[in-house]
C-alpha positions in Angstrom: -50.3 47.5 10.0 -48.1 47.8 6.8 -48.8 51.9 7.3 -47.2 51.7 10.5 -43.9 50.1 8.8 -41.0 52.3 6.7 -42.5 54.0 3.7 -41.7 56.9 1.8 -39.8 58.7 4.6 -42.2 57.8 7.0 -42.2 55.1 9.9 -45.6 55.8 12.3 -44.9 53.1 14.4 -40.8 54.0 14.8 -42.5 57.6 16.1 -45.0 56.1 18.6 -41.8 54.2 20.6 -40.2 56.9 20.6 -42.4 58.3 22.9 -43.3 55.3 25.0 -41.1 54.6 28.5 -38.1 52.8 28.8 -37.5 49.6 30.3 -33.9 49.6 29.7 -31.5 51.2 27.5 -27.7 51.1 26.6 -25.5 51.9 23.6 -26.9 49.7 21.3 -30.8 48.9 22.0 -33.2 50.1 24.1 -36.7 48.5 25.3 -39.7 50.7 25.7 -43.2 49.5 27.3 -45.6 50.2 24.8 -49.2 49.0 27.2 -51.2 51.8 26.4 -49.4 53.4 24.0 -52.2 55.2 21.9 -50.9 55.1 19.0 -49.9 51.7 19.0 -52.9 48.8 18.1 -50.8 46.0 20.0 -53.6 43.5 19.1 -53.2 44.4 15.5 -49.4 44.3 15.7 -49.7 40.7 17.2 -52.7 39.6 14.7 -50.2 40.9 12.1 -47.4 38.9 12.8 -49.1 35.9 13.5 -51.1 35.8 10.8 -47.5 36.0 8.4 -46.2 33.3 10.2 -49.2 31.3 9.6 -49.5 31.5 6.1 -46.1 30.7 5.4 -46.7 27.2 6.8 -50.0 27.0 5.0 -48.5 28.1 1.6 -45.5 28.3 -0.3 -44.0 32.0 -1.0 -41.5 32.5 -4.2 -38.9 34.7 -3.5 -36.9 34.7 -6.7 -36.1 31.4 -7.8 -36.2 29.9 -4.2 -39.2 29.2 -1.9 -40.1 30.4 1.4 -42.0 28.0 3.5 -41.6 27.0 7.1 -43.4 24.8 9.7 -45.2 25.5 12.6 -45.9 21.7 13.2 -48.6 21.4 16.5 -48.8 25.4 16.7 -50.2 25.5 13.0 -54.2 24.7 14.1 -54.3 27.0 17.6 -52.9 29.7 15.6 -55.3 29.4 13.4 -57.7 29.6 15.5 -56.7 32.7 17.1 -56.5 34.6 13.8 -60.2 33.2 13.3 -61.1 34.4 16.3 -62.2 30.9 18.2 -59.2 30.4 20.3 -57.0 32.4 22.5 -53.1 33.0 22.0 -51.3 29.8 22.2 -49.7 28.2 24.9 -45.9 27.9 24.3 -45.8 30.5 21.8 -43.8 33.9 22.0 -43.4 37.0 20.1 -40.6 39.5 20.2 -40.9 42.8 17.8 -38.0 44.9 17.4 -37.9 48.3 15.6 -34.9 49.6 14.2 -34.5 53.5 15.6 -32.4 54.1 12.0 -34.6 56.9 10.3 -34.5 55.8 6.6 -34.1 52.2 7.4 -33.3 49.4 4.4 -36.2 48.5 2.4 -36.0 45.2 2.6 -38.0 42.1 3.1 -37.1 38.7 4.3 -39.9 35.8 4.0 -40.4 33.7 7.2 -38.1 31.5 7.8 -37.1 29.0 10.6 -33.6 29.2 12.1 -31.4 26.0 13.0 -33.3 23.5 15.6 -32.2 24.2 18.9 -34.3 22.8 22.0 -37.1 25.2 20.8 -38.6 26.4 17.7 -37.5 30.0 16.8 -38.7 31.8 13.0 -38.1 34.9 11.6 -39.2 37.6 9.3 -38.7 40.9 8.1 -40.4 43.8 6.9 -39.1 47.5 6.8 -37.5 48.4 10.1 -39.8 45.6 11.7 -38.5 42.3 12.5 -40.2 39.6 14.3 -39.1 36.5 16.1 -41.5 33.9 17.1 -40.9 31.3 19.6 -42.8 27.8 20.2 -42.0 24.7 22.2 -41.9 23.7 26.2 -38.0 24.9 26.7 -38.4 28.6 25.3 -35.4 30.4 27.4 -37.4 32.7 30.4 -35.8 35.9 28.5 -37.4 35.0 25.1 -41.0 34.8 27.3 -40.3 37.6 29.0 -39.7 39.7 26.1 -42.7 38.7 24.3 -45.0 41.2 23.4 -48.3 39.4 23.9 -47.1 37.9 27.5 -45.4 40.6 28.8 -47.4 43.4 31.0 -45.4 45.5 29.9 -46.0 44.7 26.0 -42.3 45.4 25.4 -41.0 46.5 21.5 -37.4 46.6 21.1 -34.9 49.7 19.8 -32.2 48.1 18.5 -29.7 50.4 16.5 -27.7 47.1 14.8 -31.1 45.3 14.0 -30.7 45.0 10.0 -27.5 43.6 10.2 -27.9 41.6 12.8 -30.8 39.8 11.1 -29.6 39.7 7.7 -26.7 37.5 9.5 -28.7 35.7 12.1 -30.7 34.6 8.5 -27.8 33.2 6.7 -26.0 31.4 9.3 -28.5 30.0 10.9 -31.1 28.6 8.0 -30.4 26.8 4.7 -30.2 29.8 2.6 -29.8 29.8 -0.8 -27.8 31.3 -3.6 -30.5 33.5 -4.9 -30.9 34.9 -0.9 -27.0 35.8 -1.0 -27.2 37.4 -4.4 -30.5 39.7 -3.4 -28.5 40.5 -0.2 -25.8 41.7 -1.9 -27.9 43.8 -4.0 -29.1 45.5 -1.5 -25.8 46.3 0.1 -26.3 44.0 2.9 -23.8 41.4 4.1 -24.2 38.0 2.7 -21.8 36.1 5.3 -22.2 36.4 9.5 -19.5 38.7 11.2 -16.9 36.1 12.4 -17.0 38.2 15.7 -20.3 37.3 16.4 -19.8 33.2 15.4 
């Protein structure tokens, strides 16, 4: 999977969605169906991102001098037991990818980590030009399920032209971020408060 990501003026995986059909489009996004895309490994994409997610609620990541940890509470064990292999993808549990369409996008990388309790569970990480939202919980929204990869028919990956951005500030005003976060945002150039617009 990580050669599929942004790297050294490269982004495989940017390439192949480019090519797949669109589901929808306007200014700002587009959704493509990526089922049978061949140059797209959808399991591997979803054993990916699953298997991050999971191992942030096993184990404790440093990320400076703060820690990156988050809970999957009753998802933990049938997550685990897909990645092994000995179950099948859990009930309850969504996965939207987005791509950002930006050809050198920012390298940056943003632990797992759960946004503010709402009536479902909803985590996020970032790799780059990848991002990944995972939803759990009986009350996921119908447009969060039917935008999940794994679910979907249709295996929809998102285009979204404001995605690093957008998740930089969905990050901070959504989870208890600390100081170090901020400070490595603004390092990178990216903003380090949410766009009052969007509150």
């Amino acid at each position: 999977m990580m050669r599929q990501i942004a790297r050294s003026g490269t982004f495989p995986l940017q390439e192949a969605i480019k090519g797949a059909p669109h589901l929808y489009a306007n200014a700002n996004f587009s959704v493509h169906s990526c089922a049978g895309v061949p140059r797209i490994d959808l399991s591997k994409l979803v054993y990916f991102a699953l298997s991050v997610f999971w191992r942030a609620s096993v184990h404790t990541w440093r990320v400076q001098d703060s820690q990156a940890n988050i809970d999957l509470g009753p998802y933990t064990e049938p997550i685990r037991k897909f990645l092994r292999g000995t179950g099948s993808f859990p009930q309850n549990t969504f996965l939207i990818v987005t791509v950002t369409p930006t050809p050198e996008p920012a390298c940056v990388v943003i632990p797992p980590v759960r946004l503010l309790p709402r009536d479902f569970h909803l985590f996020l990480f970032h790799i780059p030009g990848v991002q990944f939202l995972l939803c759990t919980g009986r009350r996921v929204p119908d447009h969060f399920r039917d935008a999940c990869i794994h679910h979907s028919p249709k295996h929809p990956i998102w285009f979204d032209e404001n995605m690093s951005g957008n998740v930089v500030e969905r990050v901070l005003s959504n989870s208890k971020h600390s100081i170090s976060l901020k400070k490595f945002f603004s390092m990178h150039g990216l903003p380090n408060s949410p766009n009052p617009r969007r509150r």
